[in-house]
C-alpha positions as CSV (number, residue, x, y, z in Angstrom):
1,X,0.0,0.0,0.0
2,X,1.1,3.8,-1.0
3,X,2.3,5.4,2.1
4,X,-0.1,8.2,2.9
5,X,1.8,11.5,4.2
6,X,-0.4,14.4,4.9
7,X,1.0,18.4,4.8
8,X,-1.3,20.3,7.3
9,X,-0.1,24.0,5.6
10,X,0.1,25.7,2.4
11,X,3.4,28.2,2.6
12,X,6.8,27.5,1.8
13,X,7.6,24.7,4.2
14,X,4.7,22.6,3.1
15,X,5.3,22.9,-0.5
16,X,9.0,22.1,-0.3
17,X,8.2,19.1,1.3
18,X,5.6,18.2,-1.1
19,X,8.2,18.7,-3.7
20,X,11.3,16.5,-2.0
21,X,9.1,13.9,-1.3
22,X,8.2,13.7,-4.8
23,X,12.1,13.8,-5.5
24,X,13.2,11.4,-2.7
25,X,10.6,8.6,-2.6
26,X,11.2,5.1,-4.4
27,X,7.6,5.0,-4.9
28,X,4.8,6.8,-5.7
29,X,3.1,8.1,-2.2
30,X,-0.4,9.6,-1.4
31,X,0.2,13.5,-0.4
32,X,-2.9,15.1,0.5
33,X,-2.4,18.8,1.8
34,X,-4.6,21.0,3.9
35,X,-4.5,24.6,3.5
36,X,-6.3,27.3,5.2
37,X,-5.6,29.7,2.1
38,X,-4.5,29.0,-1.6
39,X,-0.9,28.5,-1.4
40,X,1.0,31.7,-2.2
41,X,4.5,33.7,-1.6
42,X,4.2,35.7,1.6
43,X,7.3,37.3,0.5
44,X,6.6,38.4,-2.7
45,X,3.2,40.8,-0.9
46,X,5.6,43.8,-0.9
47,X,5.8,43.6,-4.7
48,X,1.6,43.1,-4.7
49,X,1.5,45.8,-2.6
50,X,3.6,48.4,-4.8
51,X,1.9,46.9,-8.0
52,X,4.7,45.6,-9.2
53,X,2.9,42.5,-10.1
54,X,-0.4,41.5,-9.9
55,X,-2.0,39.4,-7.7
56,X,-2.0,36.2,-9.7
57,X,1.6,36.4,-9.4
58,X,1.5,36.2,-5.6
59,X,-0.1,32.5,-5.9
60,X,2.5,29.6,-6.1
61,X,0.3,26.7,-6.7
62,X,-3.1,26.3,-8.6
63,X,-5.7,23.8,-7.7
64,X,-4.6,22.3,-11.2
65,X,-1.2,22.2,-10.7
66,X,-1.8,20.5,-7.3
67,X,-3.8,17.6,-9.1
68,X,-1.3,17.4,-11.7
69,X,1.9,17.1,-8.7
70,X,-0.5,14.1,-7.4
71,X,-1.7,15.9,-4.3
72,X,-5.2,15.6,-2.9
73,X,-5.8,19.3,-1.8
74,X,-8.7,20.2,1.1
75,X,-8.1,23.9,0.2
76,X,-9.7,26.8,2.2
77,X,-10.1,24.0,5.1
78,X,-8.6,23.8,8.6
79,X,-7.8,21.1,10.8
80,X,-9.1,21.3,14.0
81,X,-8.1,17.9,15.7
82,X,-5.3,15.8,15.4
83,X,-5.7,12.1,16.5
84,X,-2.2,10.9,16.7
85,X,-3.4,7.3,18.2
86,X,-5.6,6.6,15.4
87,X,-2.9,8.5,12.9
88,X,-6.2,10.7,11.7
89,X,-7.3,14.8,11.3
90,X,-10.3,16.1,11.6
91,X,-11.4,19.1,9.3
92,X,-13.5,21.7,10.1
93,X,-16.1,20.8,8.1
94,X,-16.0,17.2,9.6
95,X,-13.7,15.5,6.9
96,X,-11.3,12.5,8.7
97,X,-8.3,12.2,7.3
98,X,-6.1,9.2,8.0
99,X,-2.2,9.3,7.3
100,X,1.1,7.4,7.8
101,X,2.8,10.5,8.5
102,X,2.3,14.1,9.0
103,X,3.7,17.6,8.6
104,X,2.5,20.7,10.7
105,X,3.6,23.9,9.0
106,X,0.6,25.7,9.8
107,X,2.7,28.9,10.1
108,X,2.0,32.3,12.0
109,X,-0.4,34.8,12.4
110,X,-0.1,38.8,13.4
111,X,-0.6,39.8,16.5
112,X,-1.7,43.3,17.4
113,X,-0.5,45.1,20.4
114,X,-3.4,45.0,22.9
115,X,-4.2,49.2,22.2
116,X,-8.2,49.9,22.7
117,X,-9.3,51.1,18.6
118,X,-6.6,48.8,17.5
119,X,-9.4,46.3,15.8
120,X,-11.1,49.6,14.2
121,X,-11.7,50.9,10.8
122,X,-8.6,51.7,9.0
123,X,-6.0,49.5,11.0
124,X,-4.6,47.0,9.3
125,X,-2.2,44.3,9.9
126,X,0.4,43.3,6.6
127,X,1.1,39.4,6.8
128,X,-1.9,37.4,4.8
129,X,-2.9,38.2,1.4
130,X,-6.6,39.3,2.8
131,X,-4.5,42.3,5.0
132,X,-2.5,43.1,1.7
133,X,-5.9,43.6,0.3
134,X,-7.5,45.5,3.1
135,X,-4.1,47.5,2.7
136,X,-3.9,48.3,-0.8
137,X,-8.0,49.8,-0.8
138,X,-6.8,52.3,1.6
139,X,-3.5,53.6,0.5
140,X,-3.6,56.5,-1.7
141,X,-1.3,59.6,-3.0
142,X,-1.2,61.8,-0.1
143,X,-2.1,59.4,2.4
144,X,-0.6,59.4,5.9
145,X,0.4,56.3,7.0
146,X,1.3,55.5,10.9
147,X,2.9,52.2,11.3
148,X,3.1,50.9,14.6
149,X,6.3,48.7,14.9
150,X,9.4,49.1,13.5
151,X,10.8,45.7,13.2
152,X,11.4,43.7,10.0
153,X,7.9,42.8,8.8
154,X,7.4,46.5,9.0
155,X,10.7,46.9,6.9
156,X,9.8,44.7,4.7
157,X,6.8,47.0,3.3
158,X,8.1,50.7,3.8
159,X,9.3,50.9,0.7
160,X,6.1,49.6,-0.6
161,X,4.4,52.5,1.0
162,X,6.3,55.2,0.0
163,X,6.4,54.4,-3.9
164,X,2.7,55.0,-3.4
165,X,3.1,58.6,-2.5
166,X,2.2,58.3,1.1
167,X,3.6,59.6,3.8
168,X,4.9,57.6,6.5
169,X,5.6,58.1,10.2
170,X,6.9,54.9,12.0
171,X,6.2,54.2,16.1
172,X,8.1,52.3,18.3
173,X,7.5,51.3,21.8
174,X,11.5,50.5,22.4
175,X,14.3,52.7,22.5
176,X,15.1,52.2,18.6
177,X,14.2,51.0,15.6
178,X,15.0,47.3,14.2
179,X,15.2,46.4,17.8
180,X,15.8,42.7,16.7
181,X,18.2,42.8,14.1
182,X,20.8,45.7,14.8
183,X,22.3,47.4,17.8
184,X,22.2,51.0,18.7
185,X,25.0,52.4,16.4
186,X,23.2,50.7,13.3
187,X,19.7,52.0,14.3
188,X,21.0,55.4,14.6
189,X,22.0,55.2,11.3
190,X,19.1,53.6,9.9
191,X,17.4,56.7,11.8
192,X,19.4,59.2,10.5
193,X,18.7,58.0,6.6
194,X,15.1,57.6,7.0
195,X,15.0,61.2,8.3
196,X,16.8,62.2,5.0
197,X,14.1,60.4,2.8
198,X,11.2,61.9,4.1
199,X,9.8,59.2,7.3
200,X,9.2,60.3,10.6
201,X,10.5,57.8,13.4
202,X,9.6,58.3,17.0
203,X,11.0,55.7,19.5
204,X,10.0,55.0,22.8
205,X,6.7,55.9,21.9
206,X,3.4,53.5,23.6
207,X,0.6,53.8,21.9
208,X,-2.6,54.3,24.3
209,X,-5.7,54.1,22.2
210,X,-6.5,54.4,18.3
211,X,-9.6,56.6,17.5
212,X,-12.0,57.2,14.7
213,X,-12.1,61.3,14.0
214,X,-14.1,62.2,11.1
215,X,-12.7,58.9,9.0
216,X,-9.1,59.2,10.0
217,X,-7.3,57.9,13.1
218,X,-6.1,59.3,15.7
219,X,-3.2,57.8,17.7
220,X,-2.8,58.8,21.4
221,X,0.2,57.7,23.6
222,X,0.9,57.3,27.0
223,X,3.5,60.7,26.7
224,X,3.7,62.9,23.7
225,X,1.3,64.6,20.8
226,X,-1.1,62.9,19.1
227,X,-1.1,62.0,15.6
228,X,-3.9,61.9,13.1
229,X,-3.5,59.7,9.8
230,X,-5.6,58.1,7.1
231,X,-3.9,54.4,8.0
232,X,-2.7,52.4,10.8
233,X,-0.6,49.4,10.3
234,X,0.2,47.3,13.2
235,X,3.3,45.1,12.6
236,X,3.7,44.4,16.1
237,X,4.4,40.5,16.0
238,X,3.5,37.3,15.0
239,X,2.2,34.5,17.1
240,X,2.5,30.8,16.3
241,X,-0.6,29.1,14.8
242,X,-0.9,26.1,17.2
243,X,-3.9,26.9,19.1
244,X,-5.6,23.5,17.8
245,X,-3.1,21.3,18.8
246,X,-3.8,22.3,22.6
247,X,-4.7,18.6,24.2
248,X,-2.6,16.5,21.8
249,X,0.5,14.8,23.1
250,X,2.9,16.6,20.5
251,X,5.2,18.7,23.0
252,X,4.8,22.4,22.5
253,X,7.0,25.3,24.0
254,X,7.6,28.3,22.0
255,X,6.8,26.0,19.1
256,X,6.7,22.2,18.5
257,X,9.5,20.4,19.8
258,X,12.0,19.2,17.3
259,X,14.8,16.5,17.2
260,X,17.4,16.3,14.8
261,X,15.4,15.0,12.1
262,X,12.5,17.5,12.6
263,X,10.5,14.9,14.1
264,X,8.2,16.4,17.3
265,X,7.4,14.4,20.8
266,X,4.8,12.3,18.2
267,X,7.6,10.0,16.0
268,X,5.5,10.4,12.8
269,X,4.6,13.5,13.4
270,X,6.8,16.2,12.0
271,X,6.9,20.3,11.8
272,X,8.6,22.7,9.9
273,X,8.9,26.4,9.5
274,X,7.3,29.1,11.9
275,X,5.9,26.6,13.7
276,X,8.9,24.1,14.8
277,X,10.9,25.0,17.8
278,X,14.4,23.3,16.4
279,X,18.1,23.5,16.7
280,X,20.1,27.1,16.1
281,X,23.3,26.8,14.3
282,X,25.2,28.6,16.0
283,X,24.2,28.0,19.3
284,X,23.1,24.7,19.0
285,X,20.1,25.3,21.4
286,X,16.4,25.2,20.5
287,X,15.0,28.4,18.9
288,X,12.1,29.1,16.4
289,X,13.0,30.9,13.5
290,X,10.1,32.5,11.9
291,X,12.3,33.4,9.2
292,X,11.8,32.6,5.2
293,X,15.1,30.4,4.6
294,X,14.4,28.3,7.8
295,X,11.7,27.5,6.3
296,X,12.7,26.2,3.0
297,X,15.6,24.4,4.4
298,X,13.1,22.9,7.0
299,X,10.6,21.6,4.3
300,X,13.7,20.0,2.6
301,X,14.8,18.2,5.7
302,X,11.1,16.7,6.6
303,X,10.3,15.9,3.0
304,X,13.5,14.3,2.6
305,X,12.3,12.6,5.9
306,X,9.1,11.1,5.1
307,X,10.4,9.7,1.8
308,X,12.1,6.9,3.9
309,X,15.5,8.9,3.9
310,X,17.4,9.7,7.3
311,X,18.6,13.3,6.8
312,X,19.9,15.1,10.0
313,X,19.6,19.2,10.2
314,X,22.6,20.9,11.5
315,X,20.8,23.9,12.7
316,X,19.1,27.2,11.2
317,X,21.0,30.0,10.9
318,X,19.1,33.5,12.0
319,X,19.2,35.4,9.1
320,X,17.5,39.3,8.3
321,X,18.5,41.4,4.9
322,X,15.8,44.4,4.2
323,X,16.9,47.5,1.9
324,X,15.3,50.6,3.0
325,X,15.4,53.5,0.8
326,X,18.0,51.9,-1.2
327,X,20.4,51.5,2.2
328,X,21.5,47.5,2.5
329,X,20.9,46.7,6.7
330,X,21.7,42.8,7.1
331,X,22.7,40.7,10.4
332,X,23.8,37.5,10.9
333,X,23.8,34.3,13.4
334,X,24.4,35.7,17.4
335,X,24.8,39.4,16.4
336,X,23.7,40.2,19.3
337,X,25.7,37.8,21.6
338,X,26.9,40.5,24.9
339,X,29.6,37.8,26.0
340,X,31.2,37.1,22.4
341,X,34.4,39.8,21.2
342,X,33.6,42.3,19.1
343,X,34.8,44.7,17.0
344,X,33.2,47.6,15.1
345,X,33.8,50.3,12.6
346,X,31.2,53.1,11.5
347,X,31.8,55.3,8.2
348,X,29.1,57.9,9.0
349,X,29.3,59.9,6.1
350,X,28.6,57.3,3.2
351,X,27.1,55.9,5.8
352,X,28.0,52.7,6.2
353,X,28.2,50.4,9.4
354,X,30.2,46.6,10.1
355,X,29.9,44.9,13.1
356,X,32.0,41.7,13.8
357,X,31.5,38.9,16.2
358,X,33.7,35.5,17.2
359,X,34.0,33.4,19.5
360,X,37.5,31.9,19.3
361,X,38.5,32.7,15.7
362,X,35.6,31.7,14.6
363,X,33.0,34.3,13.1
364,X,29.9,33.9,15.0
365,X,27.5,37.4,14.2
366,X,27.6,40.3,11.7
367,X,26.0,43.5,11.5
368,X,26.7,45.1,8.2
369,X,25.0,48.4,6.8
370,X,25.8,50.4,3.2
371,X,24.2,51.9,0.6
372,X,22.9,49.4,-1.8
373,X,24.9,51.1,-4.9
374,X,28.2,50.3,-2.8
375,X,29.5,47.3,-4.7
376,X,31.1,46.2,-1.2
377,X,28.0,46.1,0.5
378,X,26.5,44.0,-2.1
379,X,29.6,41.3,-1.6
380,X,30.2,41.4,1.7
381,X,26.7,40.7,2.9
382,X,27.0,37.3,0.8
383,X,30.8,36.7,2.2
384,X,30.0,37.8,6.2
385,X,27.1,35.6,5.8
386,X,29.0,32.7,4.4
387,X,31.8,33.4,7.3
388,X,29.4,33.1,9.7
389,X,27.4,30.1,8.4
390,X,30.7,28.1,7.5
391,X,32.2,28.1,11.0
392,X,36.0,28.0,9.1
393,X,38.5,29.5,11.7
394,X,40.4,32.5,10.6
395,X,43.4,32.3,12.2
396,X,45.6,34.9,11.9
397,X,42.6,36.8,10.0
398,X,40.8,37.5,12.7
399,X,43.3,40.3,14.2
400,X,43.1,41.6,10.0
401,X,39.3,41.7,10.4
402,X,39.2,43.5,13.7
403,X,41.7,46.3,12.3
404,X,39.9,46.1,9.0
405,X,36.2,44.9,9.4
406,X,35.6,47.0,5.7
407,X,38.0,44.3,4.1
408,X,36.5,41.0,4.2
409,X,37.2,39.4,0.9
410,X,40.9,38.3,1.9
411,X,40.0,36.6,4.7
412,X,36.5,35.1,3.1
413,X,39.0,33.2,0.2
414,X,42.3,32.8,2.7
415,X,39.7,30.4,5.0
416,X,38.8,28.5,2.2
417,X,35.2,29.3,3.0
418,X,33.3,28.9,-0.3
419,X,35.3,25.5,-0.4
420,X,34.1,25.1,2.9
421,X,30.1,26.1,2.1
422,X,30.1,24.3,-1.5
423,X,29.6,20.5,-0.5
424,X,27.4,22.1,2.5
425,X,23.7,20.7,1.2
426,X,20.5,20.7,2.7
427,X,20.2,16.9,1.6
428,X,23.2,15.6,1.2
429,X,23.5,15.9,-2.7
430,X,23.3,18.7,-5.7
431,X,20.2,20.3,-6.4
432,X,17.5,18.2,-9.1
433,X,15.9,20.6,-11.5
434,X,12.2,20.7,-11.1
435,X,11.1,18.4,-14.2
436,X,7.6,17.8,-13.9
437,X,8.1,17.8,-9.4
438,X,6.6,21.2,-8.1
439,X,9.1,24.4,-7.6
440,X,10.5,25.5,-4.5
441,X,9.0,28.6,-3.1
């Protein structure tokens, strides 16, 4: 009998897994996927935003193509119940779905700061293709935009926003911007350049309620002036969507428990992506990375998995790259480790910004920062990453680096990184072109 593996999620974890498992298994399987929404590109809703594409560009799988892959799909359904003694779901519509094995990459939802108004008219959050629409309708020329949150998924979208002609002022409740992915000398930066183009910041700001006046919102805070806008966007988090496993004897902490091989607490029960709580390269400890590539790499690994194969993940590395106003901002692994040694160097006037970490001689965390048409920005984001994500030691480089942390390419080739990185796959072996197996996305 076909084994019968079921993909409880639609986004990029899922669908890499449907694809490897088409690539990896020795015979043809039963894959029947479950997916809340159409599967689509949460990345790519910037671009949707802006109108840079349209929005059948956004989708990354039709029910077509789905049948064609050889996947039964249950789209626009949610499970609601997991049985893992009798190896079964249940949808909400009552549907029972039995299966060998099982993927949960049910992703993540936003989460709004808990501000009285903030479910009103005119607030919006940005991370499902419904919010980019609500978005999109309200955005106009002229418009003023407040968005509340100035981590990445805000980043993500404020260039979106501006190439629409609004204006946009940015809140944060902590003392800087990008609070998450760059220390204070980087934010100030950051700061500094989105001044220059136009965006208001204010830092350290709590938000106290949200108001309708006359069809436009007013913001008040717990100290300072009000401000009145046409939009609100809250990009104040995400939250793990894993409220319907609560009762079932998969292990959850900040997300479902993981071994090695992505397997959770349940041994045919796997999870990938926002969702799985699994092993951080650099550290080695458990961490969720709600972060694109984890996800992609984590699909791999469990589709790889439920094929019958025996793959092993070394770890995810933390990753965040945004380019904001056409300034590169990127940080790498345990950039923000306070016990490794550091060293630093800020050019103020281009502006430009690197930030080293090691532990040993061994490059654990990067901060870099440069304008996007700096052809040393562009390369040295790719090189610090690959330092970082190779673990080579630098020897003797690493004094070079801390005296010359603008100079990375001749340590990058005197460790023999790429030589290092190049047999480094997810599964073991060279990439397979598609053929007639679904993309990755």
């Amino acid at each position: 009998m076909a084994a019968r593996h079921l993909v409880i999620g639609g986004g990029t974890a899922g669908m890499n897994a449907i694809r490897t498992i088409r690539e990896e298994e020795s015979e043809r399987s039963s894959i029947t996927l479950v997916s809340a929404e159409r599967p689509y590109s949460r990345m790519v809703l910037p671009y949707y935003l802006d109108r840079s594409i349209a929005e059948s560009h956004v989708f990354t799988a039709t029910g077509k193509v789905l049948a064609d892959w050889g996947v039964t799909a249950h789209l626009g359904k949610r499970v609601t119940a997991l049985d893992t003694s009798a190896s079964a779901c249940t949808l909400d519509d009552g549907t029972t779905i039995p299966y060998d094995d099982c993927l949960i990459a049910t992703g993540s939802s936003a989460v709004r700061a808990p501000v009285p108004g903030a479910d009103g008219r005119g607030v919006h959050s940005f991370w499902t293709l419904d919010e980019a629409r609500g978005v999109i309708a309200q955005i106009q020329p002229g418009s003023h935009v407040v968005m509340v949150g100035a981590g990445f998924i805000a980043f993500t979208i404020l260039n979106s926003i501006l190439s629409l002609g609004a204006k946009l002022t940015i809140v944060e409740i902590a003392p800087r911007i990008l609070p998450r992915m760059i220390d204070d000398t980087g934010a100030a930066l950051v700061q500094a350049w989105l001044k220059e183009h136009g965006v208001a910041v204010r830092t350290g700001a709590k938000v106290a309620r949200i108001e309708d006046v006359k069809g436009r919102r007013r913001l008040k805070f717990a100290a300072g002036g009000d401000l009145v806008c046409d939009v609100v966007i809250m990009a104040t988090g995400i939250k793990t969507n894993l409220e319907w496993l609560k009762g079932s004897p998969v292990k959850v902490n900040q997300g479902i428990v993981v071994d090695e091989y992505l397997r959770s607490s349940v041994p045919n029960v796997y999870a990938a992506g926002d969702v799985a709580e699994g092993r951080d390269l650099i550290s080695q400890k458990a961490a969720v990375h709600a972060i694109e590539p984890t996800a992609q790499e984590h699909g791999r690994i469990v589709g790889a998995n439920m094929a019958g194969k025996n793959v092993r993940y070394r770890g995810s590395l933390i990753i965040n790259i945004v380019e904001v106003c056409h300034l590169d901002v990127a940080s790498f692994g345990a950039w923000d480790d306070t016990g490794a040694e550091a060293a630093s160097s800020v050019k103020a006037d281009r502006p430009a910004y690197r930030k080293l970490l090691w532990r040993g001689d061994r490059l654990t965390g990067a901060i870099i920062l440069g304008r996007s048409s700096d052809i040393w920005t562009v390369n040295d984001v790719g090189m610090l990453k690959g330092l970082v994500q190779s673990g080579v030691s630098l020897g003797r480089w690493k004094a070079y680096l801390k005296k010359n942390p603008f100079d990375v390419k001749p340590a990058f080739i005197a460790a023999k990184t790429t030589s290092t990185l190049l047999p480094e796959t997810v599964l073991g072996r060279p990439s397979k072109a598609p053929g007639e197996t679904p993309v990755a996305v």
